[in-house]
PDB file of N, CA, C and O in Angstrom:
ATOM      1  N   UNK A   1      -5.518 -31.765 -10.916  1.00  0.00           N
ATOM      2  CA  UNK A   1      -5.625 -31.882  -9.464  1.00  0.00           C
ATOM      3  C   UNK A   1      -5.292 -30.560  -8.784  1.00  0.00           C
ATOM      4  O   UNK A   1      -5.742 -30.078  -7.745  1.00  0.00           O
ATOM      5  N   UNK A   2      -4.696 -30.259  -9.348  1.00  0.00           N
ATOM      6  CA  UNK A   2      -3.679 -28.524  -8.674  1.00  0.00           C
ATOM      7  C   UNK A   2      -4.889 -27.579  -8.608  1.00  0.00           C
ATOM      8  O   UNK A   2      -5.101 -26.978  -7.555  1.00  0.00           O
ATOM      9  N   UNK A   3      -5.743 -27.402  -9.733  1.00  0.00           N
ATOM     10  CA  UNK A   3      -6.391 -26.686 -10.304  1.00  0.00           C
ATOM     11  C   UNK A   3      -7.588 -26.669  -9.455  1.00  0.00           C
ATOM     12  O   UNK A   3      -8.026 -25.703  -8.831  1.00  0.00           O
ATOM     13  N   UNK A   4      -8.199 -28.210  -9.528  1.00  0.00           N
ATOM     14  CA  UNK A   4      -9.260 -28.479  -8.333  1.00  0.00           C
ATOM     15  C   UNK A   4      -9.153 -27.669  -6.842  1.00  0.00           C
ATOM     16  O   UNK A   4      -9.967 -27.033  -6.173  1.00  0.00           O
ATOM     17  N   UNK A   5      -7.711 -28.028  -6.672  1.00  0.00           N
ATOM     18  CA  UNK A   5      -7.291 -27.565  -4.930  1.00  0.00           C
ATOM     19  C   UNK A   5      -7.678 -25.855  -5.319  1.00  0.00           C
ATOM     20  O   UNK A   5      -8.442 -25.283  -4.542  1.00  0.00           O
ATOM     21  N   UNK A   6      -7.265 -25.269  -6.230  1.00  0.00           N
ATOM     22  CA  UNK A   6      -6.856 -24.064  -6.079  1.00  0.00           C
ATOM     23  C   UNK A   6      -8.652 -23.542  -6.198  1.00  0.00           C
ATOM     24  O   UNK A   6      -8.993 -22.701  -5.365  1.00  0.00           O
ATOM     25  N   UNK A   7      -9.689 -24.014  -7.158  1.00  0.00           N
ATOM     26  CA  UNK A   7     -10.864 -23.592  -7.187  1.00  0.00           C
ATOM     27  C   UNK A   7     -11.670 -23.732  -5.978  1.00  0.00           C
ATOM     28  O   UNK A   7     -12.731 -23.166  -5.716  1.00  0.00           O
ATOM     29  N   UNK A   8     -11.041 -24.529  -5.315  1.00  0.00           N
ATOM     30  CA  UNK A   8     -11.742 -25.040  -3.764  1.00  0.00           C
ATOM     31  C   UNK A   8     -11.574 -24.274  -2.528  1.00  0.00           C
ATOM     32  O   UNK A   8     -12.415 -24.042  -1.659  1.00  0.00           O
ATOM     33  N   UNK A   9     -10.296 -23.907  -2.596  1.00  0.00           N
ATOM     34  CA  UNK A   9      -9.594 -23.287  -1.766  1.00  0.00           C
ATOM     35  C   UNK A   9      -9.924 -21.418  -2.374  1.00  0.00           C
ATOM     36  O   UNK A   9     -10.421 -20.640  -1.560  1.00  0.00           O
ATOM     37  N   UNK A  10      -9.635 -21.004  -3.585  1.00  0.00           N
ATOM     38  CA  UNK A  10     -10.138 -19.534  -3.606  1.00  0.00           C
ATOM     39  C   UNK A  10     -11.965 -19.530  -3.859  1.00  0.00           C
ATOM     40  O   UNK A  10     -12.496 -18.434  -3.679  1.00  0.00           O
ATOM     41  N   UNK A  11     -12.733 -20.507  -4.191  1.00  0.00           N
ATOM     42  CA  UNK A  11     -13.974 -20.723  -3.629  1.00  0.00           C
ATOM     43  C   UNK A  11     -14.527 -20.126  -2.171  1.00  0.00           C
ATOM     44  O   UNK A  11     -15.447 -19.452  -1.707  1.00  0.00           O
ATOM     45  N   UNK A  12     -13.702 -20.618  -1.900  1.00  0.00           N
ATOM     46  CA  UNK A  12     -14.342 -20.729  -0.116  1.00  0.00           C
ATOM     47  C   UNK A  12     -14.012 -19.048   0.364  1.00  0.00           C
ATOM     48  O   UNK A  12     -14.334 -18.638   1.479  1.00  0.00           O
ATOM     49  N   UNK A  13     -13.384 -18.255  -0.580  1.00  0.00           N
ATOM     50  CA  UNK A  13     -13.044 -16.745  -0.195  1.00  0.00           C
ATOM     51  C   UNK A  13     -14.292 -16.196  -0.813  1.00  0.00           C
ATOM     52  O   UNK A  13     -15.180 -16.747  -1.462  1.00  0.00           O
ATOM     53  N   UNK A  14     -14.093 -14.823  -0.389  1.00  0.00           N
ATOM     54  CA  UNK A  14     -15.035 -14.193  -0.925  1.00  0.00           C
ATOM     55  C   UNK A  14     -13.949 -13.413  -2.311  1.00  0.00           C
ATOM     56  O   UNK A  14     -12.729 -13.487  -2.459  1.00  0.00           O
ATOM     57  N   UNK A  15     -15.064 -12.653  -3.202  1.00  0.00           N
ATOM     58  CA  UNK A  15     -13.887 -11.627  -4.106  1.00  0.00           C
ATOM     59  C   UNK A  15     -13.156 -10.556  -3.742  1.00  0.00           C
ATOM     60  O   UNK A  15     -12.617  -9.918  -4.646  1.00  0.00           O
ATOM     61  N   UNK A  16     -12.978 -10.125  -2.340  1.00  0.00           N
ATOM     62  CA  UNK A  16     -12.350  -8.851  -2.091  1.00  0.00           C
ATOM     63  C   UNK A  16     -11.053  -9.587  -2.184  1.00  0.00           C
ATOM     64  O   UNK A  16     -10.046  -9.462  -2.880  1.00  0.00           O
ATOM     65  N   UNK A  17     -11.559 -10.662  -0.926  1.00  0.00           N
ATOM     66  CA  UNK A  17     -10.497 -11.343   0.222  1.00  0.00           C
ATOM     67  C   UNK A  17      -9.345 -12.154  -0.720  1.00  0.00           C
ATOM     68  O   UNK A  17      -8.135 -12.244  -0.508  1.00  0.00           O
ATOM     69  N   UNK A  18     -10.391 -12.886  -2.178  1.00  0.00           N
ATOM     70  CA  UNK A  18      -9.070 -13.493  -3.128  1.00  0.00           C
ATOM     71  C   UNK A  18      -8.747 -12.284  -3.850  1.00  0.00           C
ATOM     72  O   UNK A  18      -7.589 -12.531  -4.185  1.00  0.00           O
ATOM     73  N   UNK A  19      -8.974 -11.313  -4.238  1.00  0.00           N
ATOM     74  CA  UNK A  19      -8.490 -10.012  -4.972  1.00  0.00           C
ATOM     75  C   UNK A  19      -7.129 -10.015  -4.223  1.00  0.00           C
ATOM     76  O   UNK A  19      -6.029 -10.183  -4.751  1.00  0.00           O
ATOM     77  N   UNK A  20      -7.444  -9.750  -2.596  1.00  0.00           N
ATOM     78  CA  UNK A  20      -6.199  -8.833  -1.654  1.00  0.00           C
ATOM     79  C   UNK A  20      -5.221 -10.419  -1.659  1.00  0.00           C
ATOM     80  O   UNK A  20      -4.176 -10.282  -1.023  1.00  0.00           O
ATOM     81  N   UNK A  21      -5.396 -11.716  -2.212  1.00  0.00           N
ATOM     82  CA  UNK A  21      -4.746 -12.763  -1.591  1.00  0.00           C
ATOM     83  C   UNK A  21      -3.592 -12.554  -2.847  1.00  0.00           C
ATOM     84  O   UNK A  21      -2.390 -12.348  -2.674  1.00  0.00           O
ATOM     85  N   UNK A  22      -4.135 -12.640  -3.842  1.00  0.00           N
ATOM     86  CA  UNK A  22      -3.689 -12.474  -5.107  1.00  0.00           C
ATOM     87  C   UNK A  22      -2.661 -11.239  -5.170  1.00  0.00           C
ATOM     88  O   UNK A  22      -1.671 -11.387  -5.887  1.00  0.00           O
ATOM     89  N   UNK A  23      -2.790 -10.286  -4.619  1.00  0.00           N
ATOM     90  CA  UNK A  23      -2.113  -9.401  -4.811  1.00  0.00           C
ATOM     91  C   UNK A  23      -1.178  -9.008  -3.780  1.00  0.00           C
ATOM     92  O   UNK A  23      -0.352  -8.101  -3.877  1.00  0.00           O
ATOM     93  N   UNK A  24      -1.378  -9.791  -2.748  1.00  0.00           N
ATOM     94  CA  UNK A  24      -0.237 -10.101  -1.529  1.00  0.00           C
ATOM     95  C   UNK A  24      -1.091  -8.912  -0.494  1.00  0.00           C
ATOM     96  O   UNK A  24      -2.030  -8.176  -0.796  1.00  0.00           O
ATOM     97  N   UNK A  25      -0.281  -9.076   0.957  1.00  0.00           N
ATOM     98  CA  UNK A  25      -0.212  -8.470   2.069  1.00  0.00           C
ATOM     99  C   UNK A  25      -0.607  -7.282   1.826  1.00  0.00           C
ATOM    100  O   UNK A  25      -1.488  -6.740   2.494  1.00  0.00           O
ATOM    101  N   UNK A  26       0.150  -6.577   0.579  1.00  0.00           N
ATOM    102  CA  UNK A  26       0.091  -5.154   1.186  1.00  0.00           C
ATOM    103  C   UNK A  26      -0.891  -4.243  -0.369  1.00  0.00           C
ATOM    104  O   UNK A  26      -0.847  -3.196  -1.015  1.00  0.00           O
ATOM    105  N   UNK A  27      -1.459  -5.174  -0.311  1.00  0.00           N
ATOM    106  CA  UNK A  27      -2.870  -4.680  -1.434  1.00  0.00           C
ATOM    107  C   UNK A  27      -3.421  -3.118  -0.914  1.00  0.00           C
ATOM    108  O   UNK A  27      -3.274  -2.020  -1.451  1.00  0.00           O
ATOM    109  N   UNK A  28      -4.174  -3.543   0.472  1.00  0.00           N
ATOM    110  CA  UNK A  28      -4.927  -2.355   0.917  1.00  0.00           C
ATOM    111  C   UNK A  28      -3.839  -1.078   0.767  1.00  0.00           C
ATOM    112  O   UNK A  28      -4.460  -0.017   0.700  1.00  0.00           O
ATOM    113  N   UNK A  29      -2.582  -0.924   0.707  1.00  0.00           N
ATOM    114  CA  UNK A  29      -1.827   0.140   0.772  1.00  0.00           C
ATOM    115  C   UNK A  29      -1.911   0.911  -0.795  1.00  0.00           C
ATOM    116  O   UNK A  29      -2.344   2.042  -1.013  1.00  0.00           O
ATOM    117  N   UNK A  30      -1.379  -0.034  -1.762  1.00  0.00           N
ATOM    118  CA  UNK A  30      -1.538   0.213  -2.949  1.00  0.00           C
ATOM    119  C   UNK A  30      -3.097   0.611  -3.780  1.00  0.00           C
ATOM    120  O   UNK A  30      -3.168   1.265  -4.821  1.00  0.00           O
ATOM    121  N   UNK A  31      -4.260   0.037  -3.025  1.00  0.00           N
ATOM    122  CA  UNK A  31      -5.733   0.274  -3.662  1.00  0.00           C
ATOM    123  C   UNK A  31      -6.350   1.774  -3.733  1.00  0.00           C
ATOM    124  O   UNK A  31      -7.366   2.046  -4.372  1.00  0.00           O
ATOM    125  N   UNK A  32      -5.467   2.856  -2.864  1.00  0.00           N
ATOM    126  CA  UNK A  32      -5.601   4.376  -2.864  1.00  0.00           C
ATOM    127  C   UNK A  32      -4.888   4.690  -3.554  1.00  0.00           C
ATOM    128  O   UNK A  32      -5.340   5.635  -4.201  1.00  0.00           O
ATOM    129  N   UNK A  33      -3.873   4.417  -3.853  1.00  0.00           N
ATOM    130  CA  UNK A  33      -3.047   4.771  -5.152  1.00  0.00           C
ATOM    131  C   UNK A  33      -3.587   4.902  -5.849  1.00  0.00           C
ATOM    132  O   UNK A  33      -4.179   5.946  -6.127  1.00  0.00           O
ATOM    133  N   UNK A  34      -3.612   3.511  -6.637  1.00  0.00           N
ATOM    134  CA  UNK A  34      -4.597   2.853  -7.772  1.00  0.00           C
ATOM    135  C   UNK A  34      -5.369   3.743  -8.357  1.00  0.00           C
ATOM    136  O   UNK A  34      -5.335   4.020  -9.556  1.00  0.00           O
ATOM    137  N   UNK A  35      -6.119   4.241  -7.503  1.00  0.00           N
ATOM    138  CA  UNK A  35      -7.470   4.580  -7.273  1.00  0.00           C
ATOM    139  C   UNK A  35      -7.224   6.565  -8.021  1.00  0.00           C
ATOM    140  O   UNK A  35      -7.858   7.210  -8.856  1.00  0.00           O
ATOM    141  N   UNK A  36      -6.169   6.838  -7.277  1.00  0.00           N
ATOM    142  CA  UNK A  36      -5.690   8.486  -7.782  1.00  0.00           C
ATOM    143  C   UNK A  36      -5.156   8.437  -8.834  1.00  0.00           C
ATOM    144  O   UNK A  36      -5.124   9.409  -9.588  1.00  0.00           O
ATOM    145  N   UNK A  37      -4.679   7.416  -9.079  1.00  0.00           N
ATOM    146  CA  UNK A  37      -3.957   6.981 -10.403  1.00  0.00           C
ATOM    147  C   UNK A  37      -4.849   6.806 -11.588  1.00  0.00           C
ATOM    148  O   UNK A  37      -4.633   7.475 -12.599  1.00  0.00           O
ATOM    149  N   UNK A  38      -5.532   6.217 -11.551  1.00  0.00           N
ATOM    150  CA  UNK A  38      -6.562   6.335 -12.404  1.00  0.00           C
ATOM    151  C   UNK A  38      -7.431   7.671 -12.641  1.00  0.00           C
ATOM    152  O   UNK A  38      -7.613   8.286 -13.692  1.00  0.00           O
ATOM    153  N   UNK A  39      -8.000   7.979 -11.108  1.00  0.00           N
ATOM    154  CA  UNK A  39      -8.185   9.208 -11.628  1.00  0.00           C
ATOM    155  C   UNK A  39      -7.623  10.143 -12.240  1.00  0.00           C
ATOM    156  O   UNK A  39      -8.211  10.753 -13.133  1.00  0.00           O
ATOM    157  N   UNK A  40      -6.247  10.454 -11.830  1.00  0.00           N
ATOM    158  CA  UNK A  40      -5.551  11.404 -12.684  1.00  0.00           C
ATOM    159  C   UNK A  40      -5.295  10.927 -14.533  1.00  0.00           C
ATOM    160  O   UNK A  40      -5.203  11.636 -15.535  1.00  0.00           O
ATOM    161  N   UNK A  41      -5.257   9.784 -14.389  1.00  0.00           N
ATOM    162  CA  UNK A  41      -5.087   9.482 -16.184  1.00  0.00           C
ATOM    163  C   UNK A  41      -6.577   9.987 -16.324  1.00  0.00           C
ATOM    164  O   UNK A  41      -6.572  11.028 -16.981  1.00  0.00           O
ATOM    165  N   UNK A  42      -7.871   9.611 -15.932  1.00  0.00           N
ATOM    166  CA  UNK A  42      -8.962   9.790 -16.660  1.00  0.00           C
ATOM    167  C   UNK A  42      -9.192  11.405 -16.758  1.00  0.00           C
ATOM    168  O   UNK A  42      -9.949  11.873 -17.608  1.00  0.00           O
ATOM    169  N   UNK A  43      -8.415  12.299 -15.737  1.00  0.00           N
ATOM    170  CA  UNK A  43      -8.454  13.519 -15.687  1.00  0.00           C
ATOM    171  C   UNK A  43      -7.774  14.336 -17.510  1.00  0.00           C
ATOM    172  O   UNK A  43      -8.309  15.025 -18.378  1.00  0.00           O
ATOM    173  N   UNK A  44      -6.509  13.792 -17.333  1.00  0.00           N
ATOM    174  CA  UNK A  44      -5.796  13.752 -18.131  1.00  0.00           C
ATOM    175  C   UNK A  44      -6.248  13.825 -19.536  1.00  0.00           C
ATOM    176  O   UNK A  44      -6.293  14.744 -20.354  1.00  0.00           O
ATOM    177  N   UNK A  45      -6.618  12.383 -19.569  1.00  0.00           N
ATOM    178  CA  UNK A  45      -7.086  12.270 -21.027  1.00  0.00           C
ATOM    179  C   UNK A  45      -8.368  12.959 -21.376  1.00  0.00           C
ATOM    180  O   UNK A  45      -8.630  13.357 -22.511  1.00  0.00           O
ATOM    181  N   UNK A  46      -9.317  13.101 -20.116  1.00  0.00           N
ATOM    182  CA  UNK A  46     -10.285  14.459 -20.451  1.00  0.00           C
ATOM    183  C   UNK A  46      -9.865  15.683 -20.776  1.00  0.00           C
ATOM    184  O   UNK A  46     -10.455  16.282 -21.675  1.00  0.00           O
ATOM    185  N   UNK A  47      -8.755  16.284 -20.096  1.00  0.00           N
ATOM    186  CA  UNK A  47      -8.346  17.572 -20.698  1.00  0.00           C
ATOM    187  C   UNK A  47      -7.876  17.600 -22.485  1.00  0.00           C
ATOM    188  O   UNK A  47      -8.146  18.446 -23.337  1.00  0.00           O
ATOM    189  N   UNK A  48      -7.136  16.403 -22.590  1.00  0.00           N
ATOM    190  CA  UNK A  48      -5.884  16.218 -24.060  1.00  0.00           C
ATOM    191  C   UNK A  48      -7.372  15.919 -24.874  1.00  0.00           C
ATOM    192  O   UNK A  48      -7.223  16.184 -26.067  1.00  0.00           O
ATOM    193  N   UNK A  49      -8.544  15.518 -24.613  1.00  0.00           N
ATOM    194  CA  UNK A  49      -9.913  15.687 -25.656  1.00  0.00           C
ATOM    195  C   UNK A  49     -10.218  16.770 -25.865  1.00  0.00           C
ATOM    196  O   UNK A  49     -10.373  17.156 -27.023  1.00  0.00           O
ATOM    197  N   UNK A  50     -10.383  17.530 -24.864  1.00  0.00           N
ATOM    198  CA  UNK A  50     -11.217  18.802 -24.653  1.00  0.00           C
ATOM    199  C   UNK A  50      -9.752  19.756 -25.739  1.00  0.00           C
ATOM    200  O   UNK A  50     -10.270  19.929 -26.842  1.00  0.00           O
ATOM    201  N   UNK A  51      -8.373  20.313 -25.766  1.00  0.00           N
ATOM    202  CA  UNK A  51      -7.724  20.791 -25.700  1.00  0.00           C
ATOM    203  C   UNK A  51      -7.792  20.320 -27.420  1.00  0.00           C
ATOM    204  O   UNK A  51      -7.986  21.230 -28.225  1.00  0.00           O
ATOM    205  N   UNK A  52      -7.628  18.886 -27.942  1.00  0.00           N
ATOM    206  CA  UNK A  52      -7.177  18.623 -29.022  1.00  0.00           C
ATOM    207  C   UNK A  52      -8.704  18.708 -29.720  1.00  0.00           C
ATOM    208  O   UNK A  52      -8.642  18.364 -30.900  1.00  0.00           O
ATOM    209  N   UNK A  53      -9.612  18.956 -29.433  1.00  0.00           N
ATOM    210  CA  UNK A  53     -10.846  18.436 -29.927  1.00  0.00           C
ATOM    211  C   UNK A  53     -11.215  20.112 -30.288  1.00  0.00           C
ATOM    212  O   UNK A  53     -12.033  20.325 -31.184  1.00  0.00           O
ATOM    213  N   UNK A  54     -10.843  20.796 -29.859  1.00  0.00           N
ATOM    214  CA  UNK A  54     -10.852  22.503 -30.533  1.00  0.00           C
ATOM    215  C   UNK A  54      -9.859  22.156 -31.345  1.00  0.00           C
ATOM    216  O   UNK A  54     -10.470  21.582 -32.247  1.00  0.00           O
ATOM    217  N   UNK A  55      -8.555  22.120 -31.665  1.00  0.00           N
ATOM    218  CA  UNK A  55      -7.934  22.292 -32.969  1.00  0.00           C
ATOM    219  C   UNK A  55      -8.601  21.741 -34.039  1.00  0.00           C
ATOM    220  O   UNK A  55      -8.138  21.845 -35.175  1.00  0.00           O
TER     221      UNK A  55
END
C-alpha cells in the first residue's frame, strides 16, 4: 500500500522535480558543485593516464 501511494504520488512529478524532492530543499545549491566535482575527478584521472601511460 505504502509503495502504491509513493508510485502515485512521485508519478505525478516530473524527473527533475522528484530528483530535487529526493534530495531535499537545497539540491539546486549542491548540483554546481557536483557538477565541478566531477569535472575535476574526470580532469584528474585524465592527467594520472596520460602521466602513468608514458612510464
Amino acid at each position: 500500500m505504502l509503495r502504491a501511494l509513493l508510485n502515485t504520488t512521485v508519478g505525478r512529478m516530473s524527473p527533475a522535480r522528484r530528483f530535487a524532492v529526493s534530495w531535499g530543499a537545497g539540491a539546486n545549491d549542491f548540483l554546481p558543485i557536483l557538477f565541478l566535482l566531477a569535472a575535476t575527478v574526470l580532469l584528474m584521472v585524465g592527467v594520472m593516464n596520460l602521466s602513468f601511460g608514458r612510464l
